[in-house]
N, CA, C and O atoms as CSV, one atom per row, in Angstrom:
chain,resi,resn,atom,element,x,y,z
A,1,UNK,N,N,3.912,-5.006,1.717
A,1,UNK,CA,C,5.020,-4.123,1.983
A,1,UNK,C,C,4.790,-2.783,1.300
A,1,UNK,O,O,4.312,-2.692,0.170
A,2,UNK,N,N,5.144,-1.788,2.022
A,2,UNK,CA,C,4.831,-0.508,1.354
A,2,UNK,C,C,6.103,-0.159,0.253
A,2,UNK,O,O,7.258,-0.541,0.067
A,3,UNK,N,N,5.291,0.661,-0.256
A,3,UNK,CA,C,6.756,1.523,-1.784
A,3,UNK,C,C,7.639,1.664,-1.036
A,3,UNK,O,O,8.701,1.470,-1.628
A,4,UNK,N,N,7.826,1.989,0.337
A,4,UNK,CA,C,9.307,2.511,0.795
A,4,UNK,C,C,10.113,1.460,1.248
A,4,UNK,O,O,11.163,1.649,1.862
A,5,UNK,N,N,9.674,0.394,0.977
A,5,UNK,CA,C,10.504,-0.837,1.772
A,5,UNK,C,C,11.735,-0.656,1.299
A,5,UNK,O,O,12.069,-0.477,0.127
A,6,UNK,N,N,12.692,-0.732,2.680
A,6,UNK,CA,C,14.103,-1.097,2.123
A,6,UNK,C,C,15.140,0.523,1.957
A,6,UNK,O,O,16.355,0.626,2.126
A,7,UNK,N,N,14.289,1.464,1.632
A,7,UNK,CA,C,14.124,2.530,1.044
A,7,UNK,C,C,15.305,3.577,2.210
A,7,UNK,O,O,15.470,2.990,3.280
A,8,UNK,N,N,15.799,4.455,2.151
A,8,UNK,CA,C,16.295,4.903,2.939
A,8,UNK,C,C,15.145,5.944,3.704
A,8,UNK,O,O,14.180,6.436,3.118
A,9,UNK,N,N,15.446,6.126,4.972
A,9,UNK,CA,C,14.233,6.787,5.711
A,9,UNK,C,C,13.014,5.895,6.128
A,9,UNK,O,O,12.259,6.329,6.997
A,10,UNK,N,N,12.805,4.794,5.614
A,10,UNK,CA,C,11.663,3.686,5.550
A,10,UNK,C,C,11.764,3.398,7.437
A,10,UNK,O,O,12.670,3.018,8.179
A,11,UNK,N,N,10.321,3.813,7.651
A,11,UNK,CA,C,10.487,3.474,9.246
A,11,UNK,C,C,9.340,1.755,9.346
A,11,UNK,O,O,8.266,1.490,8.805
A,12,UNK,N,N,10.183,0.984,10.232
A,12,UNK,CA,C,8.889,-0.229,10.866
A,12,UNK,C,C,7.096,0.521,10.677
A,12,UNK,O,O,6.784,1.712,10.677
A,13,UNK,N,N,6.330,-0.530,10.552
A,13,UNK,CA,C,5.095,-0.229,10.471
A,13,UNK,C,C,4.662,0.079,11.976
A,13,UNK,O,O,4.635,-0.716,12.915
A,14,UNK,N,N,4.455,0.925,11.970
A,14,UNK,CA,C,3.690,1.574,13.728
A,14,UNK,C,C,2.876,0.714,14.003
A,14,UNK,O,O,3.073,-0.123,14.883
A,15,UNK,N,N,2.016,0.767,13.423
A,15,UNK,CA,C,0.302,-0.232,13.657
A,15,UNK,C,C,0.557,-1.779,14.004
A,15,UNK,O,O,-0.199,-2.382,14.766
A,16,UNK,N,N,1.694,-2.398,13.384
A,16,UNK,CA,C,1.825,-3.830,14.116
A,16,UNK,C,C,3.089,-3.458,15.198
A,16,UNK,O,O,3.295,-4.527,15.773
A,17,UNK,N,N,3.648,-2.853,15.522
A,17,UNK,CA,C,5.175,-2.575,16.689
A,17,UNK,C,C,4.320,-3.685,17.670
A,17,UNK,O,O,4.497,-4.875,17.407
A,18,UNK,N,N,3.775,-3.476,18.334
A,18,UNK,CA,C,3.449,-4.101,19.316
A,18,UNK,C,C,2.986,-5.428,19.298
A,18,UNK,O,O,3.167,-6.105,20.311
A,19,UNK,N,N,2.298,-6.024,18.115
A,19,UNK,CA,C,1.864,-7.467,18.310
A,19,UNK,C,C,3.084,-8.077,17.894
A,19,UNK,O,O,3.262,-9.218,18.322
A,20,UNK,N,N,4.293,-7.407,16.891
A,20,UNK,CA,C,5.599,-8.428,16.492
A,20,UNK,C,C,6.578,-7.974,17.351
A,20,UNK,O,O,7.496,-7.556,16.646
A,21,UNK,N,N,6.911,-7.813,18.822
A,21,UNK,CA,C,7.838,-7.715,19.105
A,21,UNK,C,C,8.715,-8.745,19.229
A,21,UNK,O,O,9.890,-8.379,19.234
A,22,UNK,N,N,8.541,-9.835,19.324
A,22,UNK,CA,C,9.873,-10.748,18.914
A,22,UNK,C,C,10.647,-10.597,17.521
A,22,UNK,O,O,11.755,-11.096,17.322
A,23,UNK,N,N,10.104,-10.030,16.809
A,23,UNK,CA,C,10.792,-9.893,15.591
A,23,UNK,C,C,12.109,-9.160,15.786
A,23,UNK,O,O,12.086,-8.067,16.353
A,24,UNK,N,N,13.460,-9.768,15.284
A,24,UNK,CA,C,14.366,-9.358,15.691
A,24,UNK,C,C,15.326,-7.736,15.291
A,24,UNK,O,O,16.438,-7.300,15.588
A,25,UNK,N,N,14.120,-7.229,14.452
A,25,UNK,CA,C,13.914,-5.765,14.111
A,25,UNK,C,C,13.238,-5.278,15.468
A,25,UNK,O,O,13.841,-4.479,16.184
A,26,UNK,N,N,11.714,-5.868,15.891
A,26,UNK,CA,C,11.334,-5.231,17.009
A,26,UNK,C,C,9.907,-4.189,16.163
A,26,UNK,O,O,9.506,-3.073,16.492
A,27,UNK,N,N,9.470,-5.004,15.123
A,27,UNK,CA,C,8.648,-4.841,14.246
A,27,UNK,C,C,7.938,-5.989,13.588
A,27,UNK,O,O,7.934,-6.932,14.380
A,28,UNK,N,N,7.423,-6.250,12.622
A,28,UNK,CA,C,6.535,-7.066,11.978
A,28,UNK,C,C,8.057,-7.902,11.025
A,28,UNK,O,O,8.995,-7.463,10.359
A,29,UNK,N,N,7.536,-9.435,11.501
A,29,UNK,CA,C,8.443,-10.017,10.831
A,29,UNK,C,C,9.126,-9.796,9.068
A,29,UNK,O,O,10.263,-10.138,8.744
A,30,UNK,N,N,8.298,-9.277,8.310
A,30,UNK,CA,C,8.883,-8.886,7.151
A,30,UNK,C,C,9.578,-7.482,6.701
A,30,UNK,O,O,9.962,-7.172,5.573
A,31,UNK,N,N,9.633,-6.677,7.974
A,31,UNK,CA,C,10.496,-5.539,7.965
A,31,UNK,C,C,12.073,-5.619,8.316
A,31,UNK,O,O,12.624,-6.207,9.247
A,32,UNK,N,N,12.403,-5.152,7.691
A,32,UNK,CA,C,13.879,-5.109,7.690
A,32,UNK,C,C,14.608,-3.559,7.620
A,32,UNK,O,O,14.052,-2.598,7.088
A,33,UNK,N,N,15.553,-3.520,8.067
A,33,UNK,CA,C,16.147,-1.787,7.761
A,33,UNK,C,C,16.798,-1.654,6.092
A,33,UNK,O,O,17.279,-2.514,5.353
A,34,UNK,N,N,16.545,-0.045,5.885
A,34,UNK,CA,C,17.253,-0.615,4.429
A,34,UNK,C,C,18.633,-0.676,4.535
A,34,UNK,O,O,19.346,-0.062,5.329
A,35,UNK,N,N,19.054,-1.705,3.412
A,35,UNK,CA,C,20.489,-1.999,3.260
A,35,UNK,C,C,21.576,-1.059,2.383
A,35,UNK,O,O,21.377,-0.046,1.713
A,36,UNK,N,N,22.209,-1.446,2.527
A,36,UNK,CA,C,24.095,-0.624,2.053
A,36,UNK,C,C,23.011,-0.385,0.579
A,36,UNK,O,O,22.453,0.704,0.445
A,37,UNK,N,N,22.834,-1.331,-0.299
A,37,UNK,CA,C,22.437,-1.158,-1.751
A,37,UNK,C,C,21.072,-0.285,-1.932
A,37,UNK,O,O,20.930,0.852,-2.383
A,38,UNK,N,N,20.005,-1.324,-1.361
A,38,UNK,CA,C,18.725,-0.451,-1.087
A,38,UNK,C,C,18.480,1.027,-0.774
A,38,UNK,O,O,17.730,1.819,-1.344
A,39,UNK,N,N,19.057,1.153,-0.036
A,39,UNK,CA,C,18.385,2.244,0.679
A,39,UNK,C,C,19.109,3.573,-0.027
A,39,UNK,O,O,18.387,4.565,-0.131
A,40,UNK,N,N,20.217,3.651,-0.428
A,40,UNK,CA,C,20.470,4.891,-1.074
A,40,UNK,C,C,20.237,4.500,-2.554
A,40,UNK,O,O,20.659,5.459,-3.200
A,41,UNK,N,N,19.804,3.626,-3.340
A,41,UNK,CA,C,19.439,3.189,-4.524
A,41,UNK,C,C,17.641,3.698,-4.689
A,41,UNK,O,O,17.315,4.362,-5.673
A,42,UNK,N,N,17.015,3.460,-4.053
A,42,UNK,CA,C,15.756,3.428,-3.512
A,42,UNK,C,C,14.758,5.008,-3.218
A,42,UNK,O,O,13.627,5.445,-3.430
A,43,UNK,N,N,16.352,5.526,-2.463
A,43,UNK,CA,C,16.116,7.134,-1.845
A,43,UNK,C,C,16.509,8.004,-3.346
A,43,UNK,O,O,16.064,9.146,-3.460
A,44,UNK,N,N,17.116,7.577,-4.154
A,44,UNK,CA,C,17.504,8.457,-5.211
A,44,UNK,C,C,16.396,8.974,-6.062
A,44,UNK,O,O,15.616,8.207,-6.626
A,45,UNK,N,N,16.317,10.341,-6.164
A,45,UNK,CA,C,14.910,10.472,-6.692
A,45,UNK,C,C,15.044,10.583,-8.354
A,45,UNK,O,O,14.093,11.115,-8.928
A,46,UNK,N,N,16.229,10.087,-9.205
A,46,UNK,CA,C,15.790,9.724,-10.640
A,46,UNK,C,C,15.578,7.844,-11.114
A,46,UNK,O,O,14.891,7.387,-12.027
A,47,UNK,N,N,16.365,7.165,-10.202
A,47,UNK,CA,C,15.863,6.032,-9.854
A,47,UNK,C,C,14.374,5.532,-9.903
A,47,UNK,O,O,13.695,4.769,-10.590
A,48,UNK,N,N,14.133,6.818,-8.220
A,48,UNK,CA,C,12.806,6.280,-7.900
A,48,UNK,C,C,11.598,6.456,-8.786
A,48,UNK,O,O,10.626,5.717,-8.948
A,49,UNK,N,N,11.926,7.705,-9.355
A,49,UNK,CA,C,10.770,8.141,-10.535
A,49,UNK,C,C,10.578,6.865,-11.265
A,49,UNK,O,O,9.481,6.306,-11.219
A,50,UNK,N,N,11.866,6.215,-12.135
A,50,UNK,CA,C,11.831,5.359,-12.731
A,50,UNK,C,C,11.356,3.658,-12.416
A,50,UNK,O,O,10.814,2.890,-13.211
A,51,UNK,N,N,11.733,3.414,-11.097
A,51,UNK,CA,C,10.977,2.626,-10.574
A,51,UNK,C,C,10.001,2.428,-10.061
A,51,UNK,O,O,9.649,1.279,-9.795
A,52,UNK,N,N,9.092,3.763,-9.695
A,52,UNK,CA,C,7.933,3.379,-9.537
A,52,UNK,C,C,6.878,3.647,-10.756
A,52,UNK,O,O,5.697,3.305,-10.811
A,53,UNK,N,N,7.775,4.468,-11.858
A,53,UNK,CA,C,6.792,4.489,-13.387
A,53,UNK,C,C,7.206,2.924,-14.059
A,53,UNK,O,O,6.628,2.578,-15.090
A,54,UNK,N,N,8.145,2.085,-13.473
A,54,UNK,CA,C,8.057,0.708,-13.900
A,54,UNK,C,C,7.168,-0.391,-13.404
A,54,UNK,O,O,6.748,-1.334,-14.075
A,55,UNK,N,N,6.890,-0.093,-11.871
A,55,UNK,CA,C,6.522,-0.511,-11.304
A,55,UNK,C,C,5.015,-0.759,-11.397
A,55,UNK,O,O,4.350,-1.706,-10.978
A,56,UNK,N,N,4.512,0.790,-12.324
A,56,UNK,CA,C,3.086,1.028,-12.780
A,56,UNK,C,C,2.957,0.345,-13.988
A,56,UNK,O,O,1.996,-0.400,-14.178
A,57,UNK,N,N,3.862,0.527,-14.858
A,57,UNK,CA,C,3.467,0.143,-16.033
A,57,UNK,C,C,3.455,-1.910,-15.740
A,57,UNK,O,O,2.468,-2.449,-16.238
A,58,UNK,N,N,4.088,-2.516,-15.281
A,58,UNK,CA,C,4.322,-3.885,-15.029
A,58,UNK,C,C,2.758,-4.094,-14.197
A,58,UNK,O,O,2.319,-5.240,-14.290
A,59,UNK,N,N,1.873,-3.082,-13.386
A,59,UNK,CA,C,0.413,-3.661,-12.732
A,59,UNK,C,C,-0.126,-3.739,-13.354
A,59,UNK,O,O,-0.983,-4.621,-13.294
A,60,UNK,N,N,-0.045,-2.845,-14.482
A,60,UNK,CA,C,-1.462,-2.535,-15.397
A,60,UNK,C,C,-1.273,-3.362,-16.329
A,60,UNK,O,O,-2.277,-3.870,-16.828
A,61,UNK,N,N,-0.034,-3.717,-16.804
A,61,UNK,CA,C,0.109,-4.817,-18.319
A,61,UNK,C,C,0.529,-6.066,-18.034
A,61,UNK,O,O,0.230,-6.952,-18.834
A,62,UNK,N,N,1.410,-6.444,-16.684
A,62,UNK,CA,C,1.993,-7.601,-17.089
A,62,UNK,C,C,1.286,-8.941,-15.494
A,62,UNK,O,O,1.033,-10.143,-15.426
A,63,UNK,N,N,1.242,-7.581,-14.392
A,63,UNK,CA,C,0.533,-7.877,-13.162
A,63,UNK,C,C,-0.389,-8.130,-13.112
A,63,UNK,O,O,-0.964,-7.650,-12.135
A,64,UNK,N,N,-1.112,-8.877,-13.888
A,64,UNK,CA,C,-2.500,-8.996,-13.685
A,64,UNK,C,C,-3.252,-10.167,-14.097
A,64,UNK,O,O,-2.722,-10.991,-14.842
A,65,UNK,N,N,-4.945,-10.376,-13.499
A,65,UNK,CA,C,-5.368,-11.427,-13.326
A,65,UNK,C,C,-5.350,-11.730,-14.921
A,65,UNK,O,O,-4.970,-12.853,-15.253
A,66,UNK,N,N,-5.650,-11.012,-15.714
A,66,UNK,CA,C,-5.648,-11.815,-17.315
A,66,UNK,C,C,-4.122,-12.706,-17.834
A,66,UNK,O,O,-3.988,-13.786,-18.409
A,67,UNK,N,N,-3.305,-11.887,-17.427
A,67,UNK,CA,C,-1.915,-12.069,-17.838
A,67,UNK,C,C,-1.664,-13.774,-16.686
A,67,UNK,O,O,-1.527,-14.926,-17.096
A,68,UNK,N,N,-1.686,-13.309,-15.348
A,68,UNK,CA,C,-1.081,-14.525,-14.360
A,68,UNK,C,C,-2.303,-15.646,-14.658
A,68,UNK,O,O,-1.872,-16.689,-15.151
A,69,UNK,N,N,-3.172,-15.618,-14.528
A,69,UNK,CA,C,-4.498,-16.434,-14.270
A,69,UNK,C,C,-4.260,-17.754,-15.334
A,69,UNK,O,O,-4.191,-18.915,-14.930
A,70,UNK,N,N,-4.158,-17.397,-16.619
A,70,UNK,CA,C,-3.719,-18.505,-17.381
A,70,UNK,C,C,-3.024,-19.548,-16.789
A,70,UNK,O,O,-3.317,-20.695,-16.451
A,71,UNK,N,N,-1.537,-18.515,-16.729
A,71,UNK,CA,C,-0.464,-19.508,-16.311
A,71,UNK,C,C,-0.560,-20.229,-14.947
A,71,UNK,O,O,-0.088,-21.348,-14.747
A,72,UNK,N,N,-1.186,-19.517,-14.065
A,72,UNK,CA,C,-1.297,-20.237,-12.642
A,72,UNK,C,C,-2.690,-21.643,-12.665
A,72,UNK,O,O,-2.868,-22.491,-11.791
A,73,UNK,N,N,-3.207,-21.523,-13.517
A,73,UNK,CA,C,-4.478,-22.272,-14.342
A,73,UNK,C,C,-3.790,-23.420,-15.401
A,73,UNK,O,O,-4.466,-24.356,-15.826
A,74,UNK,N,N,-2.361,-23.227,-15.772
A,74,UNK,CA,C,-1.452,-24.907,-16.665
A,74,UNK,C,C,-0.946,-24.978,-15.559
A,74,UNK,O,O,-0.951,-26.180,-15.293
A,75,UNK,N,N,-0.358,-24.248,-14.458
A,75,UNK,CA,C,0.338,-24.708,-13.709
A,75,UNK,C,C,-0.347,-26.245,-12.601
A,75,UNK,O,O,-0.262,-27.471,-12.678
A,76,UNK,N,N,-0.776,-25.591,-11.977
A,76,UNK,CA,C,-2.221,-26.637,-11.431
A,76,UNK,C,C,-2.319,-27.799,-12.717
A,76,UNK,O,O,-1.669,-28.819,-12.489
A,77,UNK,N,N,-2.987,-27.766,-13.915
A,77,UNK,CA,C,-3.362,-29.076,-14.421
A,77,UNK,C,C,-2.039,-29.392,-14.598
A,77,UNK,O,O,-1.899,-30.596,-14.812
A,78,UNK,N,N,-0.788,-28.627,-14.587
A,78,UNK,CA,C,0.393,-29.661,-15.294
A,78,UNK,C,C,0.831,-30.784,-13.679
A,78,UNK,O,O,1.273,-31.932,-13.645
A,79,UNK,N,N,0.484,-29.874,-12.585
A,79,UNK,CA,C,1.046,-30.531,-11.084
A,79,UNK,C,C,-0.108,-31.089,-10.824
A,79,UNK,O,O,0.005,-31.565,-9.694
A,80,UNK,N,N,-0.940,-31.255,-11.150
A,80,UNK,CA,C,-2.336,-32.550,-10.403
A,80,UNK,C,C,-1.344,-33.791,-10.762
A,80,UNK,O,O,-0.718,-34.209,-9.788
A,81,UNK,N,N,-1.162,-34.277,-11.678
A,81,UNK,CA,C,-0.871,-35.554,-12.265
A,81,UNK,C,C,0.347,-35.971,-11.070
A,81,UNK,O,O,0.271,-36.983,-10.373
A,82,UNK,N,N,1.422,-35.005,-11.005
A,82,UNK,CA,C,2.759,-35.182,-9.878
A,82,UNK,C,C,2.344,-35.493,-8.438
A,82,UNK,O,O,2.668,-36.430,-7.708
A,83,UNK,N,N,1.346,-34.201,-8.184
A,83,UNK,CA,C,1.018,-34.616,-6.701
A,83,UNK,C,C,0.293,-35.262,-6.540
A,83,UNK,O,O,0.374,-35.605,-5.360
A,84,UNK,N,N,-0.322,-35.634,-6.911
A,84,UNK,CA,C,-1.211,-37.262,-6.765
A,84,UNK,C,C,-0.479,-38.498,-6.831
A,84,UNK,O,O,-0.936,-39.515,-6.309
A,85,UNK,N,N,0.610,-38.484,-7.428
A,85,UNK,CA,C,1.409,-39.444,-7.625
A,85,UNK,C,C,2.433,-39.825,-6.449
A,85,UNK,O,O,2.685,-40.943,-5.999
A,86,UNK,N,N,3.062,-38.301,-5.999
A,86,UNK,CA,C,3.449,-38.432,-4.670
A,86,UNK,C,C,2.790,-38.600,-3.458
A,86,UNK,O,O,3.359,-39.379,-2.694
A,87,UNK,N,N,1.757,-38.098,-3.056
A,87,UNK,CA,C,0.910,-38.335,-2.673
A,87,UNK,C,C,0.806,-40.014,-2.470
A,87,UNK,O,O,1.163,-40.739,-1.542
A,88,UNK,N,N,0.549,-40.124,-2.981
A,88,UNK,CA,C,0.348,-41.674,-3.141
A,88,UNK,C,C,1.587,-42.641,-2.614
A,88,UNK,O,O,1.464,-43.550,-1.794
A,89,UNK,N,N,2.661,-42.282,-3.196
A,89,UNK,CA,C,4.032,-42.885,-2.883
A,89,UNK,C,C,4.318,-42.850,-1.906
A,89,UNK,O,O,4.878,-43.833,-1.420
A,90,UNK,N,N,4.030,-41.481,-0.991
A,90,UNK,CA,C,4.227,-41.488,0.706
A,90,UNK,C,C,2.962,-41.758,1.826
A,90,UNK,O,O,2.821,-41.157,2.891
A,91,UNK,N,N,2.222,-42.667,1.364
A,91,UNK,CA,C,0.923,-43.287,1.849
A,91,UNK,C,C,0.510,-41.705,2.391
A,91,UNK,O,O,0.698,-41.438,3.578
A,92,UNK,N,N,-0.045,-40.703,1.491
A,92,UNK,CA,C,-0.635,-39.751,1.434
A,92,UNK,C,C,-1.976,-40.031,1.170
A,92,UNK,O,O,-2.258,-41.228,1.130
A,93,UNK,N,N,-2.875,-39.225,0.981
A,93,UNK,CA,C,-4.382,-39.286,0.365
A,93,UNK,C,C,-4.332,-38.403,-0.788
A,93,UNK,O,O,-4.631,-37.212,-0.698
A,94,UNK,N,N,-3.946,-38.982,-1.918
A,94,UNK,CA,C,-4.220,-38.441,-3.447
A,94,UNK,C,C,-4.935,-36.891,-3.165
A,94,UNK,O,O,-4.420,-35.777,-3.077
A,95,UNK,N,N,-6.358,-37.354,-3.069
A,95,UNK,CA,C,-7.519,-35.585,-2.827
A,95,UNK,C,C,-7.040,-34.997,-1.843
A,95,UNK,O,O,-7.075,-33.768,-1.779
A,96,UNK,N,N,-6.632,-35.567,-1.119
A,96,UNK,CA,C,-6.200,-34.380,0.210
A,96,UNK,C,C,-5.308,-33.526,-1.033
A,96,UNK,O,O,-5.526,-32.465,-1.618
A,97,UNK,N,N,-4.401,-34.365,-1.101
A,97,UNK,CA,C,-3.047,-33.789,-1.558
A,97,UNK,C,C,-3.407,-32.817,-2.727
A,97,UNK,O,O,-3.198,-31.606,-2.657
A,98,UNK,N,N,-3.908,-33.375,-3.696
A,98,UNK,CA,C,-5.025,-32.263,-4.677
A,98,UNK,C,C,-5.608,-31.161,-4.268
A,98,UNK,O,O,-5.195,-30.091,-4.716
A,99,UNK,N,N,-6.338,-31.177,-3.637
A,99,UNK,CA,C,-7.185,-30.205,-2.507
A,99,UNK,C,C,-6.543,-29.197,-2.268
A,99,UNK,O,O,-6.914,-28.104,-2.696
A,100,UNK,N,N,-4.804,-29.436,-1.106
A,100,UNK,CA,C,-4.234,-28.776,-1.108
A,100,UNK,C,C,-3.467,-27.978,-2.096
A,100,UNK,O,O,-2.840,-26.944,-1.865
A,101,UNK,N,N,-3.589,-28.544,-3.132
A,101,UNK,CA,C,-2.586,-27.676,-4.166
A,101,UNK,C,C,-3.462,-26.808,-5.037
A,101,UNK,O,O,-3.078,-25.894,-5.768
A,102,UNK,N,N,-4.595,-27.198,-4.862
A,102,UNK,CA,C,-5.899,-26.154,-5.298
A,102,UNK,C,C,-5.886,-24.598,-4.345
A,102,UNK,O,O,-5.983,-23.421,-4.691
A,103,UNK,N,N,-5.739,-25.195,-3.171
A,103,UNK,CA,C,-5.745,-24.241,-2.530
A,103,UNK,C,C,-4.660,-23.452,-2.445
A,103,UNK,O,O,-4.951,-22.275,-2.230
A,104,UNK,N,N,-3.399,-23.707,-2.546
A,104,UNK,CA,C,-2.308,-23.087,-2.436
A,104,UNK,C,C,-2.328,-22.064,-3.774
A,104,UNK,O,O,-2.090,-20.859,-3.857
A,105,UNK,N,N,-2.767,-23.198,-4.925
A,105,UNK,CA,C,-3.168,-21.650,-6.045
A,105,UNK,C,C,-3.740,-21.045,-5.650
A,105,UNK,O,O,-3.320,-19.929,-5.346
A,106,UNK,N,N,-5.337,-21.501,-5.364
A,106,UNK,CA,C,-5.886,-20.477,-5.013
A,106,UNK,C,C,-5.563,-18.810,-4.367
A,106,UNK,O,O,-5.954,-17.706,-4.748
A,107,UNK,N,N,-4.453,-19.344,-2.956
A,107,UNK,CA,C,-3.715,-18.169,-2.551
A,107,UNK,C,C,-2.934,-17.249,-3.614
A,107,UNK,O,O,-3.121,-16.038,-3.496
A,108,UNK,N,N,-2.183,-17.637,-4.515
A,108,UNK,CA,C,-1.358,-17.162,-5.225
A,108,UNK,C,C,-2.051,-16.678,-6.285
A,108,UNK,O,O,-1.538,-15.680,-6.789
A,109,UNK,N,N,-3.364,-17.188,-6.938
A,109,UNK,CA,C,-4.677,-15.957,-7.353
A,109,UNK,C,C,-4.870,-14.787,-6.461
A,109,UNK,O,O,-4.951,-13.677,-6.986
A,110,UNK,N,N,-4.993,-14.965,-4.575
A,110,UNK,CA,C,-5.444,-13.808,-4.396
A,110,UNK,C,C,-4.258,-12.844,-3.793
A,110,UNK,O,O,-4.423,-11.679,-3.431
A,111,UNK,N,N,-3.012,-13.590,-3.765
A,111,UNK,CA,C,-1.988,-12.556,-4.132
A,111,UNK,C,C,-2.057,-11.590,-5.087
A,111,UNK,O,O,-2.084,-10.367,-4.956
A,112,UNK,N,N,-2.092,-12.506,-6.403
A,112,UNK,CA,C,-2.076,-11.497,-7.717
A,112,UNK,C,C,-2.753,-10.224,-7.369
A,112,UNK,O,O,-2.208,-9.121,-7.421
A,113,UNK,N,N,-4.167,-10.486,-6.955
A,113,UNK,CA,C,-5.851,-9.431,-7.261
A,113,UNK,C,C,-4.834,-8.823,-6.290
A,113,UNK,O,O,-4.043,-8.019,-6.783
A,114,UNK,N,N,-4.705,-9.187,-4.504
A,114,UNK,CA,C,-4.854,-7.939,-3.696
A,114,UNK,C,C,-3.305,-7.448,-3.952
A,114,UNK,O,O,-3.150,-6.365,-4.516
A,115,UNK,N,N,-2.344,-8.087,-3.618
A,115,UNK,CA,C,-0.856,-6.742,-3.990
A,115,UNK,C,C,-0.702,-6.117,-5.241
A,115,UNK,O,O,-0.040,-5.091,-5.397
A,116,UNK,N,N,-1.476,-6.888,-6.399
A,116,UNK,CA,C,-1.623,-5.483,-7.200
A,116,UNK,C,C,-2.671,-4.258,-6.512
A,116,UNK,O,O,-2.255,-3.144,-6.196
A,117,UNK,N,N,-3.635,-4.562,-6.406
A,117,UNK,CA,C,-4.787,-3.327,-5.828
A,117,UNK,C,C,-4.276,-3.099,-4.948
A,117,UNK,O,O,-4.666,-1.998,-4.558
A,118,UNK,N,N,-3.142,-3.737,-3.946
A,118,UNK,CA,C,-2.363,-2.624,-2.929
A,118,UNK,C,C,-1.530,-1.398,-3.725
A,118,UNK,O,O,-1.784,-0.196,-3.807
A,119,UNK,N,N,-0.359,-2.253,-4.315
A,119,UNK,CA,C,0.334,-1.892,-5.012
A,119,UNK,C,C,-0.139,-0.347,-6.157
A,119,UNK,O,O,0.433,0.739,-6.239
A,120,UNK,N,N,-0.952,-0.684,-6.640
A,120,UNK,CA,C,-1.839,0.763,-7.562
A,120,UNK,C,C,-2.661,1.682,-6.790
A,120,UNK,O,O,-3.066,2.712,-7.329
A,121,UNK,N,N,-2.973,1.389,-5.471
A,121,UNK,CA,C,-3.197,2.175,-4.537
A,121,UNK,C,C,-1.985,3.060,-3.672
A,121,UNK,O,O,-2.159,4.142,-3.111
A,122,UNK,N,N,-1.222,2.584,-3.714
A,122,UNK,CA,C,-0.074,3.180,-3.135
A,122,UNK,C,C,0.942,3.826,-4.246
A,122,UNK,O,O,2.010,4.366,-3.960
A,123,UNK,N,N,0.273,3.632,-5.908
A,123,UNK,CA,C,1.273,4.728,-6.482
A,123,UNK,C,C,0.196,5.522,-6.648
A,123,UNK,O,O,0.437,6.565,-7.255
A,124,UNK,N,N,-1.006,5.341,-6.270
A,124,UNK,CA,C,-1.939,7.041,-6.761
A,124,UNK,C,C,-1.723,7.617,-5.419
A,124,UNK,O,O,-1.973,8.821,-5.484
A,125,UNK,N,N,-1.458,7.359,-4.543
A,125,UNK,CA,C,-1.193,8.380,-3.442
A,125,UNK,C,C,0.703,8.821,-3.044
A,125,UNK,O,O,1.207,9.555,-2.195
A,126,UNK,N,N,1.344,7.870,-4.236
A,126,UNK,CA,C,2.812,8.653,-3.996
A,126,UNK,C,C,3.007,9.792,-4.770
A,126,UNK,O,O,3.150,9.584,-5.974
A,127,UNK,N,N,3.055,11.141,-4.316
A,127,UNK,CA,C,3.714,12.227,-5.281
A,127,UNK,C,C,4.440,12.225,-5.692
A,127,UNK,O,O,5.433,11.880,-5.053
A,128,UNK,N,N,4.600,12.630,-7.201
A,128,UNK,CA,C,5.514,12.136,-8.459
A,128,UNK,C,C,7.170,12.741,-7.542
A,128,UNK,O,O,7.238,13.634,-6.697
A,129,UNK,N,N,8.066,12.072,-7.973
A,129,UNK,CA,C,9.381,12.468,-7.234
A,129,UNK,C,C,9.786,14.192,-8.438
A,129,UNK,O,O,9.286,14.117,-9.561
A,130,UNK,N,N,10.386,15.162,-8.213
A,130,UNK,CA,C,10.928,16.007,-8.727
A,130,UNK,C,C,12.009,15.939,-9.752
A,130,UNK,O,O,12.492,16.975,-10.209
């Protein structure tokens, strides 16, 4: 999602209009118009300064693979033991079921890497608000 999501003025993404038209925006299923709160909260430019100099400081210190990687790394060994267990209880396959939850971290590792490197890419090209 881009910095302006939600944002007042925030238009649908052009580049997908056409493959999500069922979306009941008539855009890419995760677009939405901005709301009553959002969008003039969002558009305010001492706000926005402030939220997107929060927004920076939270990629560089708190967003990141050193900081998440740990925790998503106990998370996994603390849930092997559970899902194997369920797994099991609903005539599942233990490793499948493992497997999958490897992998589902896995995703949520490459969340972390790429929407931060979206995310810090899209505040070096926003001009500072006035």
């Amino acid at each position: 999602m881009p910095l302006t999501y939600a944002m007042r003025g925030d238009k649908p993404p052009s580049d997908l209009k056409s493959f999500f038209q069922r979306s009941p925006f008539g855009s890419s299923p995760w677009w939405r118009p901005p709301g009553w709160f959002s969008a003039p909260l969002l558009a305010n430019p001492e706000f926005r300064k402030r939220f997107l100099a929060r927004l920076n400081e939270l990629c560089r210190a708190t967003f990141t693979e050193q900081e998440l990687f740990p925790v998503l790394d106990a998370l996994e060994k603390r849930l092997e033991p559970e899902v194997r267990f369920r797994a099991s209880s609903f005539g599942q396959n233990p490793n499948q079921a493992h497997s999958d939850l490897k992998r589902h971290i896995g995703s949520l590792r490459n969340q972390v890497i790429n929407r931060r490197k979206f995310i810090l890419a899209e505040l070096a090209k926003t001009p500072p608000t006035p």
